[in-house]
C-alpha angles and dihedrals in degrees: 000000000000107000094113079066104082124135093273099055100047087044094055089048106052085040082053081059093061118102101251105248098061119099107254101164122121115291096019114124091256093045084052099043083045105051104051090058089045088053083051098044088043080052093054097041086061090051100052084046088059097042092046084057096050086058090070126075092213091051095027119105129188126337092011091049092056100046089057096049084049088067087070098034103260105134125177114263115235129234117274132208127240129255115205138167127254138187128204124213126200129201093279085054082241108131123264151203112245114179125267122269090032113156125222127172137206114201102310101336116094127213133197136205113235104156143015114235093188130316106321098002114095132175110239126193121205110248081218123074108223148051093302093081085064102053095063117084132157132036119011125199118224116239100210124034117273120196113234091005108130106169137347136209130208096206115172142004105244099175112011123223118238125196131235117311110269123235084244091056105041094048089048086042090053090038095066095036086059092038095035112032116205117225144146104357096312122144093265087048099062090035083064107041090046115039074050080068120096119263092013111120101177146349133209113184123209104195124211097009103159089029130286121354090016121114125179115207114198119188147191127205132254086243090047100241138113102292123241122257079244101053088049085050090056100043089041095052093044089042102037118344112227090225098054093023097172105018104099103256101125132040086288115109112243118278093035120107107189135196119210114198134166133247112251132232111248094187102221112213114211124197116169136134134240142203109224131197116259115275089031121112135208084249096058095057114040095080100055079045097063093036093052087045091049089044084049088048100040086054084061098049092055100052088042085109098061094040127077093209127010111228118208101208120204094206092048089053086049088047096054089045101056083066081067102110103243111020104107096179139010134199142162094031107174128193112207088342093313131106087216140108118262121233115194125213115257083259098051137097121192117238127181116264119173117342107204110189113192116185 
């Protein structure tokens, strides 16, 4: 809105000001009392430009983004911790009850026992908000002596963790509520109140399903993969108890009985060949390979909820792999033996299988 204000300009204007006559070149006594104020109105003009940006939610960041989301009720979600299972081994590798509120760590993420899940088996919640509760698997360490305790496992993530709401989600989140308002039970109603829900990434609803009254809720989970029996127990009791499906005892309206599955993995095996620069081997690449294909899939896993279908694209795998340092050319990429695109079910999320590299 300001950007024609910039020190020049104002200069030039307050030395236009001056009765001709007076010396007003560079350097004169008039050219010297005049610059320093148009450097601090030039100043001032930047700063009511920001300010004027942060008062919009499509140019706002951070705190002012999220106080004017606030005015409509669309508040940031916060970051959530992780649940995850454990399982606790005595001497005789047989598995074993440790107390509540004990404390493990793995590496230099801490875990805590909050719940037993049957004999050995404990829920355990990370100590940090965040993803990274869902990136740590395999052997803790406790981090005070049990008696009797001889190794523990950190198996699966059950509710991932997520971490705080992004700039980019929270702007497209407040966008819908104002352009779809939620009310009542309708679609934009049950995207709302569940993907709200810890561990939840995204919804898609698919209303009257098995005819009136009936909603299927199909989610994905905050870490965008396929959600724990665990994590579905806990949205379809909060959304629509098994026991009392219709009645009102959840967030359903009453009269909807509503179902809340998962989306389901379809591994996705990937053979091509590549042309690499001299002095690069096959090695060397492989990795790069596997990590540009997942990024590329895991794109498509987070926008599952806003596509019907999602589509996996052979020239868009090529595409990703050319950025690996060191393949100069790529030909004869397969997915699952076809030189075809894939096109998942409206259920389905792709996940890497076996990546075969040929030079």
């Amino acid at each position: 809105m300001y950007e024609h204000q910039t020190y020049e300009a104002i200069l030039e204007r307050m030395l236009d000001r001056v009765p001709e006559g007076i010396d007003k070149r560079e350097g004169s006594i008039i050219y010297d009392a005049l610059a320093p104020a148009a450097a601090e109105l030039a100043q001032v003009y930047m700063e009511l430009d920001l300010n004027n940006a942060l008062s919009y939610a499509d140019t706002a960041t951070g705190e002012d983004l999220a106080r004017r989301t606030a005015e409509f009720g669309v508040n940031r979600e916060p970051a959530t911790k992780a649940r995850c299972e454990g399982r606790f081994y005595n001497n005789s590798n047989q598995l074993f009850d440790i107390p509540i509120g004990s404390r493990f760590s793995i590496e230099d993420t801490n875990y805590v026992v909050i719940s037993k899940i049957r004999t050995g088996v404990f829920l355990l919640e990370c100590e940090t908000a965040g993803v990274v509760g869902n990136q740590k698997f395999g052997a803790m360490l406790p981090v005070d002596y049990i008696n009797g305790l001889s190794r523990a496992v950190l198996e699966e993530i059950l509710v991932p963790g997520a971490d705080e709401e992004t700039d980019e989600d929270l702007r497209a989140r407040y966008y819908q509520t104002v352009n779809e308002p939620d009310f009542g039970g309708n679609v934009s109603d049950y995207k709302k109140t569940i993907n709200a829900l810890d561990g939840v990434g995204a919804t898609k609803v698919s209303p009257v399903w098995k005819g009136g009254g009936t909603v299927k809720c199909t989610i994905i989970g905050a870490d965008w993969k396929t959600p724990s029996s665990v994590l579905l127990e806990q949205v379809q009791t909060t959304v629509d108890p098994i026991v009392n499906s219709g009645l009102g005892f959840g967030t359903a309206p009453i009269g909807h009985r509503v179902t809340i599955v998962g989306v389901t993995t379809s591994l996705i095996d990937i053979v091509t060949t590549v042309t690499l620069e001299p002095g690069t081997s096959q090695g060397q690449v492989q990795g790069p390979i596997e990590e540009v294909i997942m990024d590329y899939l895991m794109g498509q896993r987070k926008s599952w909820a806003t596509q019907d279908q999602i589509i996996i694209r052979v020239a868009l795998i090529e595409a990703a792999i050319l950025t690996v340092p060191g393949v100069i050319d790529i030909a004869n990429t397969t997915l699952n033996g076809a030189a075809a695109n894939i096109t998942l079910g409206e259920e389905e999320i792709p996940g890497i299988g076996t990546v075969t590299v040929h030079v």
